[in-house]
C-alpha positions in Angstrom: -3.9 7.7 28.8 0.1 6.1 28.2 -1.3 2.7 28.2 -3.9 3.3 25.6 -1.1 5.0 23.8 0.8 2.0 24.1 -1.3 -0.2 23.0 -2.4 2.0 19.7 1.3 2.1 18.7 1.7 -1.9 19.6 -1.3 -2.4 17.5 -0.3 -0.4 14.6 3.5 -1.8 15.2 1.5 -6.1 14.6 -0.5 -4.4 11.2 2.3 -2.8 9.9 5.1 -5.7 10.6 2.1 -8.4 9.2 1.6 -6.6 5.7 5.9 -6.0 5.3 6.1 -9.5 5.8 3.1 -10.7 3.4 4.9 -8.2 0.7 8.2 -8.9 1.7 10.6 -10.7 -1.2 7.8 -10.2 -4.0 8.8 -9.6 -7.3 5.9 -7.3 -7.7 7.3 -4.6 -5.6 10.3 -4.1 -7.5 8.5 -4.7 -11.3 8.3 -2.0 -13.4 5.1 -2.0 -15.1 3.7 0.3 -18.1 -0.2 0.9 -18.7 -1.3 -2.2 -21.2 -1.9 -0.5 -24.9 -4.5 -1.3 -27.0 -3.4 -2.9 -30.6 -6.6 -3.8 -31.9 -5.3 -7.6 -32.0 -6.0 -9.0 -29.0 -9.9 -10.4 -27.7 -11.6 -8.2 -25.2 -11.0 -10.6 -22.4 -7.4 -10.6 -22.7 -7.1 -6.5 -22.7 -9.3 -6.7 -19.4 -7.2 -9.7 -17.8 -4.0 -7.7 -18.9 -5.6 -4.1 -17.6 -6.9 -6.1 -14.4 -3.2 -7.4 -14.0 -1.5 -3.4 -14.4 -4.2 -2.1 -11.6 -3.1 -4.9 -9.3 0.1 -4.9 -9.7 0.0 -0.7 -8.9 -2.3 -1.4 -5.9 0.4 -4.0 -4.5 3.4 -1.3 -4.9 1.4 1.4 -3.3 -0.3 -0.1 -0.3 3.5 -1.6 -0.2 5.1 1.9 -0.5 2.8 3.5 2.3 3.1 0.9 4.8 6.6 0.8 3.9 7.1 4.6 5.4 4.5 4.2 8.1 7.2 1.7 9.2 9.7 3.9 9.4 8.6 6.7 11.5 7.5 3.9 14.3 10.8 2.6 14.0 11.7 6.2 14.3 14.3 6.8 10.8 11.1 9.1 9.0 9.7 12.0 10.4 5.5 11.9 10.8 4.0 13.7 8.0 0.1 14.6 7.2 0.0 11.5 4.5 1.5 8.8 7.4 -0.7 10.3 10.1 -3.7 10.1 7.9 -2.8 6.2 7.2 -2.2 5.6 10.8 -5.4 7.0 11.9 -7.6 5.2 9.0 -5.8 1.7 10.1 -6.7 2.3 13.5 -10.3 2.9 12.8 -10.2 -0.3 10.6 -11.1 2.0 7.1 -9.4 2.1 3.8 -7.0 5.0 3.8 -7.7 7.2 0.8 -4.9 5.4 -1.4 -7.2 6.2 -4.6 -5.5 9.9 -4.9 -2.2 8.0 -5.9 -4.3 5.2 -7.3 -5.9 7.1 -10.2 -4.0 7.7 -13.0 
């Protein structure tokens, strides 16, 4: 049972440490961004490119911001709470962790 527990929290440790490192010095983590508005001015393609660009650039901070505190309570500086377990146990059953109730606007 310890060496399956082992290898779950080396497992999680590699995922976590991975994703850090791909977000790690980005501008986009750090860039405060407001919700495109709508003038009337610009083509429909460029209010979906600019809308397309807002959603990403939230996705980015908030898969950033979760894996960011999953981080620190296997590094042992943040206590375990019900939103850090529940993205620990989707990561280790290789789902998407239900990011869309901080997603949605």
């Amino acid at each position: 049972m310890y060496g399956r527990s082992l290898a779950v929290q080396k497992t999680i440790c590699l995922i976590v440490a991975s994703l850090v490192i791909i977000t790690q010095g980005s501008q986009l983590i750090q860039m405060k961004i407001s919700a495109p508005t709508e003038t009337g001015e610009e083509s429909p393609v460029t209010s979906f490119v600019l809308l397309e660009r807002y959603n990403a650039i939230r996705l980015v901070q908030i898969v950033h911001a979760s894996l960011s505190s999953l981080s620190k309570v296997i590094r042992g500086t943040a206590l375990l709470d019900a939103e850090v377990q529940a993205l620990a146990g989707a990561l280790l059953k290789q789902e998407v962790s239900d990011l869309s109730v901080k997603f949605v606007p």
